[in-house]
N, C-alpha and C positions, 0 to 999 in steps of 0.2 A: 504494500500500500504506500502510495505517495500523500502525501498533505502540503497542501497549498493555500498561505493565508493572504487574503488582497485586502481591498477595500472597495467599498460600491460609490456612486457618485456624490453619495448625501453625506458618506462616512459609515455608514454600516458595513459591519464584518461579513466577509465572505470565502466560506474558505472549502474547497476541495477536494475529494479524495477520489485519488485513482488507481486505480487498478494494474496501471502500468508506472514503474519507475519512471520511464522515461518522459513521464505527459508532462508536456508545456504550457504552463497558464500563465499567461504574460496579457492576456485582453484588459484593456479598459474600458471603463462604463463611461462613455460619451454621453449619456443622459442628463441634460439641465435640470437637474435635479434641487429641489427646496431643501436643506437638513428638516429632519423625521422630530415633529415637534406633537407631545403628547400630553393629555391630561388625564395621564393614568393615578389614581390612588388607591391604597389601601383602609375601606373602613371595616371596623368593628362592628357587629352585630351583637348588643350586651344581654339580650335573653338565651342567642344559642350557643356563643360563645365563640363564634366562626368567623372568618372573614370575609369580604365581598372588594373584587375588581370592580372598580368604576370607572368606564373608558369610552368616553362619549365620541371620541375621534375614530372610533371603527368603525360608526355609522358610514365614514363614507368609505371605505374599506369595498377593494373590487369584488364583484358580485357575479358569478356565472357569465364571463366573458366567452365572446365564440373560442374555438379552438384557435383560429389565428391570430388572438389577440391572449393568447394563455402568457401571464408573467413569468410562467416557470419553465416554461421551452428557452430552449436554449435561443439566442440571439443570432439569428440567418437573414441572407438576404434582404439587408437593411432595415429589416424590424427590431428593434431591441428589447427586450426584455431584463428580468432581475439576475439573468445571468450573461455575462459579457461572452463568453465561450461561445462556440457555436456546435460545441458538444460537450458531455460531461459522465462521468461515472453515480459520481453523489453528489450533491451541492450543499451546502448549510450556508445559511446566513439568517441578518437581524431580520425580524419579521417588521412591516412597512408602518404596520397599525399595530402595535402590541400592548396585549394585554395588562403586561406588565412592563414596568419601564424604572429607569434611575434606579431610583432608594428601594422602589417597589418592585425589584428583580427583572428577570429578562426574558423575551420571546424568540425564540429560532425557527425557521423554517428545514427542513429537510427533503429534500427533492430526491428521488431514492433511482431515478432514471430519469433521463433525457426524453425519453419516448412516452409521449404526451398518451397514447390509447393503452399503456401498460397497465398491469396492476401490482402490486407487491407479490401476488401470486403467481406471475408472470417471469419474474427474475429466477436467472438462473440461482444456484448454489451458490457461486462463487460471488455473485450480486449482491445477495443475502448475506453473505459474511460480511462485505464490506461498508454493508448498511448496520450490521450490529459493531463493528470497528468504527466507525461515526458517532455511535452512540454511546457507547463505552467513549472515546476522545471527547464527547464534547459534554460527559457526566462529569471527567475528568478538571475540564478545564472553567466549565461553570462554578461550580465548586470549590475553586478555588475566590471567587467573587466575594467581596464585600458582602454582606447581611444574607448570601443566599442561605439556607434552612434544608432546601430537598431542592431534588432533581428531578421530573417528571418527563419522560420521553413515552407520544404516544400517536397513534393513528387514526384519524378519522377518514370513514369513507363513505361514499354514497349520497346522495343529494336528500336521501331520509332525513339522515345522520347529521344534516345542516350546515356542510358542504360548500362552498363558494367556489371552490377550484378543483376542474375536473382534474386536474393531471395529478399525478402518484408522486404524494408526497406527506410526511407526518409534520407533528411541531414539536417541541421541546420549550418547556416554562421552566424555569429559575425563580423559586418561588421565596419570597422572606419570610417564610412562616412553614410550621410542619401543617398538612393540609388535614381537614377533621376525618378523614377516611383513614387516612395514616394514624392523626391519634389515637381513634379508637382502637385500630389494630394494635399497636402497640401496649394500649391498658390491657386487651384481653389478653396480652401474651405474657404480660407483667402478674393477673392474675391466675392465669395459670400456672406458671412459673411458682406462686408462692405456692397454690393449694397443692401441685402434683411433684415439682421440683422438675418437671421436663419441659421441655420445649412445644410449643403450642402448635406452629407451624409443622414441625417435623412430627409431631403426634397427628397431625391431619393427613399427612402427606400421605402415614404410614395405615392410617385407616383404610383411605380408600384402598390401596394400593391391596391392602387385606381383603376388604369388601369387594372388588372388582366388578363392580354393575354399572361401577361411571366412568370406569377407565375408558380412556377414548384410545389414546397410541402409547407406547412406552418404548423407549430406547435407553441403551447403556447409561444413559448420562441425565436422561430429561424423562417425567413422567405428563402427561396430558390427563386431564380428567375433567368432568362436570362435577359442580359442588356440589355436596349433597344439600345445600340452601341456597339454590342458584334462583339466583333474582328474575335475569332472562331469559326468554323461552331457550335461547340455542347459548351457553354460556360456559368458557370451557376454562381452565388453569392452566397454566405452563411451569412448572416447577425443574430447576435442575434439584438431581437426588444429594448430591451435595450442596446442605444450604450456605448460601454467603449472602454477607449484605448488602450487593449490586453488582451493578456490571463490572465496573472494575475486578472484581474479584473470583472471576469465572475464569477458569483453568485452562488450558489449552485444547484436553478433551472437550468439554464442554461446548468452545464454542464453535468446534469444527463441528459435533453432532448438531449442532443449533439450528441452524439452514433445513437440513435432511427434514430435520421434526414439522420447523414452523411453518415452511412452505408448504409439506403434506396437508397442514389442519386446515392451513390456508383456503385450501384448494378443494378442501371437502366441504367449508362452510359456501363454497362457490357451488356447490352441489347438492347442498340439501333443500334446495327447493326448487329444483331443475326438474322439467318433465319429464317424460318418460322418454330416452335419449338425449338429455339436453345433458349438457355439460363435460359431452367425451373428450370436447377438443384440446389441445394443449394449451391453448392461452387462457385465461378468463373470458377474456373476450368473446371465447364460442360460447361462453357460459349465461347462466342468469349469475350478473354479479349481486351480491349478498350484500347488504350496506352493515356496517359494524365497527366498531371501536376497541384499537387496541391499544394497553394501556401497560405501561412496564410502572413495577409499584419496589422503590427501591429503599433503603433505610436514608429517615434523615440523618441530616450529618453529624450533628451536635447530639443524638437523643439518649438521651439517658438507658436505654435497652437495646443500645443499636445492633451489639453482636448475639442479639435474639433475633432480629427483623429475619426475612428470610424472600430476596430478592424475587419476583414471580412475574407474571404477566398473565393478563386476564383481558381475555377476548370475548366481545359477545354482540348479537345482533338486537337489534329491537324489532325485528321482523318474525311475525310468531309462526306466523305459513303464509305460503302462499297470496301474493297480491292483500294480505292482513298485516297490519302493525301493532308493535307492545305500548300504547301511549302510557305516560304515566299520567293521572289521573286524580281523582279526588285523594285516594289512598297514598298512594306514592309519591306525588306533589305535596301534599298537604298533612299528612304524615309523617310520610317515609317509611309506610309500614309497606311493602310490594308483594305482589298477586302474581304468582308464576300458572299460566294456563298451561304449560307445558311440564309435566315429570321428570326432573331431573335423569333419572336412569332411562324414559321414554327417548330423552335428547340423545343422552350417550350412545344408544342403540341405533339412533337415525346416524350420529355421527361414525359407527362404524360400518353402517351399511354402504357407506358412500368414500368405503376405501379407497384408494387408486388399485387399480388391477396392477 
C-alpha cells in the first residue's frame, strides 16, 4: 500500500491509498474554491444525558446529483470533482459539510473505488483489504486529535438509508464525546464483569457460537452471527475470535481473512431479497441491491474498560422483505423500545440459504 497526503483547494485533507507503490498523485485541485466555513456545535440534552450535532450548513449539502455530476468520480475530461486524480484506489478526505467540525471533532469521507456503479460488494479481495488498511490508518491518525473520544468508521447505503451520493463510498466521525450506544455497552460489560468476573462480549460470542441457530458464516479468524436480540429484521455481527479493542489491533491473520468473510455476507445480504434467479451475477449490480448500514463499533480511547471493549461490526438492513420497510415508529422513535417482525434464527436461516455456491 502507498499513502499519499495532499491538500484540496479550500485546504481540506486529502489523502490516498494505492495499491501500487509506484502511483503518482501529484494532481491539483484547480477548483475556486470558498474555505469550508461551518456552524457545527455540540449540545447537551440534560434529561437523557446525550449529545446532539447541530449543523445547519448541510442543508445545503449536494443532494442526488446525476451521475455526471457525482463529487466522488474521479476528475476527467475537464469536469472536476473532490478528487483531482482522474483515477484512484481509495480516496479519504475532509467531508464539505460536516457534521462535526473544530472543537466539535471531525468528518471524513471515504471513496472505497473510482467506479461510480460499484458496490463494496463488488470489490475484489484485495480492494477490501485496502479499504480496511484506510480505516485502521485513518482510526490511527484521528486519534491522535485534540479532544477526539472515539472513532467511528461506517457505511451507509441505499437511497432508503438517506443517501445523497450514489457512488460507493462510507464516512468516518471523530467524535469528542464517547457516543451513548458505546456507553451503554460498556456499563453492561462493566457489570458483568463484577457479577461473573468474565468478559461480557467474549461470553456472547461464545454462546452463540454454542447455540448455532444464528451463526451465519464462521472462519478461522472471524465468526458472523445474528443477535439473539436483533433489532433489525436482516441484522448480523462481525466479530474477530480474538477480541481486541479496534482496528489497530487486529493481527495479521485477521485481517487477511477479513475481505474473504465481509465481502461473502456482503453479497448474501444482496440476495436475500432477490427473486427467484435474481442475484446470480457477479457484481451487485445484476442484483436487487439491499440498502443497509455498516457500522465498525471500536473502544473509546480514554475509557475506563477499554481492554474489555471488544472491536465488532454490525450490519443491518431496515428492509424487512421484499419492496417492505422497518420504519421506526411510535415505539422505536419514541421509546427506543424496537419491534423485530422478523426471528432472529428465521434471518440467520435466510442468511445461509443464500450462500455463494
Amino acid at each position: 500500500m502507498k499513502k499519499t497526503t495532499t491538500r484540496l483547494a479550500d485546504g481540506r485533507e486529502l489523502i490516498y491509498y494505492d495499491l501500487r507503490d509506484d502511483a503518482v498523485r501529484g494532481e491539483r485541485d484547480p477548483r475556486p474554491l470558498d474555505p469550508v466555513a461551518t456552524a457545527a456545535e455540540i449540545r447537551h440534552d440534560r434529561l437523557l444525558g446525550d449529545s446532539v450535532a447541530i449543523a445547519s450548513h448541510r442543508q445545503a449539502r449536494t443532494y442526488h446529483p446525476p451521475a455526471d455530476e457525482c463529487p466522488l468520480c474521479p476528475s476527467r475530461d475537464g469536469r472536476l470533482s473532490e478528487i483531482p486524480a482522474p483515477d484512484y484506489d481509495v480516496a479519504v478526505f475532509e467531508n464539505r459539510f460536516p457534521s462535526l467540525a473544530g472543537d466539535s471533532g471531525r468528518c471524513e469521507v471515504v471513496c472505497f473505488t473510482h467506479d461510480h456503479d460499484a458496490s463494496f460488494a463488488d470489490l475484489t479481495e484485495e480492494q477490501a483489504a485496502l479499504v480496511l488498511e484506510a480505516w485502521t490508518d485513518r482510526t490511527a491518525e484521528l486519534s491522535q486529535l485534540p479532544g477526539v473520544e472515539q472513532v467511528f468508521c461506517f457505511e451507509n447505503r441505499g437511497a432508503e438509508i438517506g443517501v445523497t451520493l450514489g457512488h460507493p463510498h462510507g464516512q468516518i466521525y471523530a467524535y469528542p464525546f464517547v457516543t451513548p450506544r458505546t456507553a451503554r455497552m460498556l456499563a453492561s460489560v462493566a457489570a458483568h464483569r463484577e457479577a461473573t468476573g468474565g468478559n461480557l462480549f467474549d461470553d456472547t460470542v461464545a454462546d452463540e457460537l454454542a447455540d448455532g441457530r444464528r451463526i451465519v458464516l464462521e472462519g478461522e479468524h472471524w465468526v458472523v452471527f445474528v443477535p439473539y436480540a436483533a433489532h433489525w429484521p436482516y441484522e448480523v455481527h462481525l466479530y474477530p475470535k480474538r477480541r481486541v479493542p479496534d482496528l489497530l489491533a487486529l493481527d495479521d491473520a485477521a485481517r487477511t481473512e477479513f475481505p474473504q468473510i465481509y465481502l461473502e455476507v456482503l453479497r448474501r445480504f444482496d440476495r436475500i431479497f432477490a427473486g427467484p434467479g435474481g442475484g446470480s451475477g457477479e457484481r451487485a449490480a445484476d442484483a436487487v441491491r439491499t440498502p443497509y448500514i455498516a457500522a465498525w463499533h471500536q473502544a473509546p480511547l480514554r475509557a475506563e474498560h477499554r481492554g474489555d471493549f471488544a472491536l465488532h461490526l454490525e450490519l443491518f438492513t431496515i428492509r424487512r422483505t421484499s419492496g417492505k420497510l422497518k420504519f421506526l415508529a411510535g415505539s422505536e422513535s419514541g421509546m427506543n423500545v424496537f419491534i423485530n417482525d422478523v426471528p432472529p434464527e428465521a434471518a440467520a436461516d435466510r442468511l445461509r440459504e443464500v450462500a455463494s455456491e
